[in-house]
C-alpha positions, 0 to 999 in steps of 0.5 A, spaced: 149 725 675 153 726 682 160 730 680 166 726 679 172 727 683 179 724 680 183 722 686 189 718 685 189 711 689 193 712 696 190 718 697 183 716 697 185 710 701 189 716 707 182 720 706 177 715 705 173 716 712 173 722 712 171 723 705 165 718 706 163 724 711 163 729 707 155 729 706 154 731 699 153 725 693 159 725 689 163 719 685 169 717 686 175 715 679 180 712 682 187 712 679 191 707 681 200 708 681 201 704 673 196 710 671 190 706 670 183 709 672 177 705 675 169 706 677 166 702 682 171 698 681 171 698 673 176 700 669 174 706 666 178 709 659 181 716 660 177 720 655 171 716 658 174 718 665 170 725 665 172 728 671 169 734 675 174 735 680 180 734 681 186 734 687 193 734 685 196 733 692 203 731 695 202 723 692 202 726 684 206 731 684 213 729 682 210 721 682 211 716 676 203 718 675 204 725 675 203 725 667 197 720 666 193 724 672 194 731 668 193 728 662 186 724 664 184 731 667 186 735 661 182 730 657 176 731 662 172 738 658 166 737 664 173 739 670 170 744 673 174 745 679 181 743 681 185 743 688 192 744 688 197 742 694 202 747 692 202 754 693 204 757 687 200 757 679 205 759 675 206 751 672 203 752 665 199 748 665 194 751 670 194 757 665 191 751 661 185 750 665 184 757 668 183 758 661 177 753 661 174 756 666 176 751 671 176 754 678 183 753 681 185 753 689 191 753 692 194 749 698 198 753 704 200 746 708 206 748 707 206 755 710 208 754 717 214 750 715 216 755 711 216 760 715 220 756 720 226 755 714 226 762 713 227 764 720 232 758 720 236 761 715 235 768 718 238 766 724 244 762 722 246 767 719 246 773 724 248 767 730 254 765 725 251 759 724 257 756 719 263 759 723 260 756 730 261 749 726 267 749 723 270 752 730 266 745 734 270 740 728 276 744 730 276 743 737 277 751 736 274 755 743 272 760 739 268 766 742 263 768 736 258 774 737 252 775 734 247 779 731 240 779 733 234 779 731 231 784 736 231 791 733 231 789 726 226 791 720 223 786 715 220 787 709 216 781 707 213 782 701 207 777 699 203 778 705 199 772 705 198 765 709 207 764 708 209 772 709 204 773 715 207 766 718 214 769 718 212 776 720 208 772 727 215 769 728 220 775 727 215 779 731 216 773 736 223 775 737 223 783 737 223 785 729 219 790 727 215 788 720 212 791 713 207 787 710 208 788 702 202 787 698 195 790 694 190 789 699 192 795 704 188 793 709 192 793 716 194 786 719 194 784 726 201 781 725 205 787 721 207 794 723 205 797 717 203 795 711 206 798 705 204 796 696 208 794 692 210 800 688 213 803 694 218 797 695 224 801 693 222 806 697 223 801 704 229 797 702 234 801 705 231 801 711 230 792 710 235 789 715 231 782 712 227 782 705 223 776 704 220 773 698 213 770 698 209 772 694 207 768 688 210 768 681 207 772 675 206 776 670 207 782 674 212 779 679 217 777 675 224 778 676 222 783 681 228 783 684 233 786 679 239 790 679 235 797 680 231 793 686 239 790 689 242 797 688 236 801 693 238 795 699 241 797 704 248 795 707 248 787 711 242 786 709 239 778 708 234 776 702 231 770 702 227 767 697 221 763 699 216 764 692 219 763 686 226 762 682 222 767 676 222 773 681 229 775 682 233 776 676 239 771 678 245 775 674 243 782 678 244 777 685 250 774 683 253 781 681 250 784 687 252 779 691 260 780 689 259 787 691 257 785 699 250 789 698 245 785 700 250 781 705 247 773 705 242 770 700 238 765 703 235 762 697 229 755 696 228 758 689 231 757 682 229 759 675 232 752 673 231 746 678 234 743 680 240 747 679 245 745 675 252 744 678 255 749 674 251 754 678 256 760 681 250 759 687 253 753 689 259 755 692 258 762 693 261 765 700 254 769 701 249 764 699 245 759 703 241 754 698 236 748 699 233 743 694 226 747 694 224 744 701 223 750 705 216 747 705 217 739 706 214 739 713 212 732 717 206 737 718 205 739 711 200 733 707 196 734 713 194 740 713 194 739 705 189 734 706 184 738 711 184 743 706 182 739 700 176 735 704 173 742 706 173 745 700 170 740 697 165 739 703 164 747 700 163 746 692 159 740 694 153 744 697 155 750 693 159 754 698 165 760 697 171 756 697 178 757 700 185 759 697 181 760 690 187 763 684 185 770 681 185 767 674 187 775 673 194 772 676 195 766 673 199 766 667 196 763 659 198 756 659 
């Protein structure tokens, strides 16, 4: 019997052409925006459903339908492979199906955007970008000097598709890049490339520290109050991964202090941040609603990703962006 892909009913439409060219038998449930599922046209009860495949693309995540299509594939005990069009694992629930022995893939459609936020929010602050704006609405001549990026180093820690996109932008304007990750392989896009047990070692030589990497067990609050304390005066951290990955009361006090600098932060460990948050109003923090990524070209790149694995699990080939389940915490 063909495999079974559970696809909710707009992107089936978005993708259907394409999706008719994949060259390999497979059948399709469709899921409509009330939840309901079909086959062939024919309304088919959840538990009946049985996935094999399931894409979980910008269309489900946060839409009213977001529940229905996780529960229709946690009803699924034949699911055998599910596509991600985010970035991270770190959502219980894809514990839960790792655990079960489905494969997990991920998306980074959204790496180029966020590559882009991260130099934005890097460049804002060196060119003060806030001060350049409250002297336009004074009407106030004001000559405002900058820093620049050529010259600096940064240390980019989680040197995947999202690190490598920032390092080919900052190395684009003179920076000089460490690259922080298990692989110690070199890469054409760092300077050096450094593990994560030296990090403490390098922040005092950081002008810009990055934060892309995934959150997980051993990722955790890996930026505390020992990890503040080593980086060095006028630094800039962004974060870009996870909120799990700094410890926030560590940042607040490091913040308070003047080491680092400027915070550039995406990522929280409550979302969305409560308005009580001292991260709101503080005077070295820049935040954004977890948007770093929310590109025009973001569910594009998504999409393409999806049908080319597929065309892959379909002819039983290796496919791309595949989660170690080692680093996917227990649902």
């Amino acid at each position: 019997m063909a495999p079974r892909l559970l696809i909710y009913e707009p992107s089936y439409r978005r993708l259907k052409v394409r999706l008719d060219d994949v060259g390999a038998p497979f059948e399709v449930l469709l899921m409509a925006p009330d939840g309901t599922i079909s086959l062939n046209g024919e309304s088919v009860d959840v538990a009946a459903a049985r996935a094999d495949i399931g894409w979980v693309g910008n269309d489900v995540f946060g839409s009213a339908v977001q529940r229905a299509y996780f529960v229709a594939l946690l009803k699924s005990e034949g699911l055998r492979w599910l596509q991600s069009g985010g970035a991270g694992f770190d959502h219980s629930v894809f514990g839960t199906f790792v655990r079960r022995g489905v494969r997990l893939t991920t998306s980074h459609g959204q790496a180029l955007g966020m590559a882009e936020y991260v130099l934005a929010g890097v460049l804002d602050h060196f060119q003060h970008g806030p001060e350049r704006r409250e002297a336009q609405a004074a009407k106030d001549w004001r000559r405002v000097h900058f820093r620049e990026v050529h010259g600096t180093h940064w240390l980019v820690i989680g040197f995947g598709s999202i690190g490598q996109g920032v390092a080919a932008r900052a190395r684009a304007f003179g920076a000089r890049v460490t690259g922080v990750r298990r692989d110690q392989t070199a890469h054409p896009q760092a300077d050096a490339i450094a593990p994560p047990d030296r990090v403490i070692e390098l922040l005092p030589h950081a002008d810009v520290v990055v934060l892309s990497t995934p959150l997980t067990p051993a990722t955790r609050h890996t930026v505390d109050a020992r990890f503040l304390a080593a980086m060095k005066a006028g630094s800039v951290l962004v974060n870009v991964g996870r909120g799990g990955l700094v410890d926030e009361a560590a940042l607040l006090a490091a913040l308070d202090r003047g080491t680092p600098e400027h915070a550039v932060l995406d990522v929280f460990e409550t979302e969305p941040l409560p308005p009580e948050s001292p991260f709101w109003a503080h005077p070295r923090v820049a935040l954004t609603a977890h948007t770093s990524g929310s590109t025009d070209g973001q569910a594009l790149r998504n999409d393409e990703l999806f049908v080319d694995n597929l065309g892959r699990y379909l002819r039983g080939e290796p496919l791309l962006n595949e989660a170690d389940p080692r680093d996917v915490p227990a649902g």
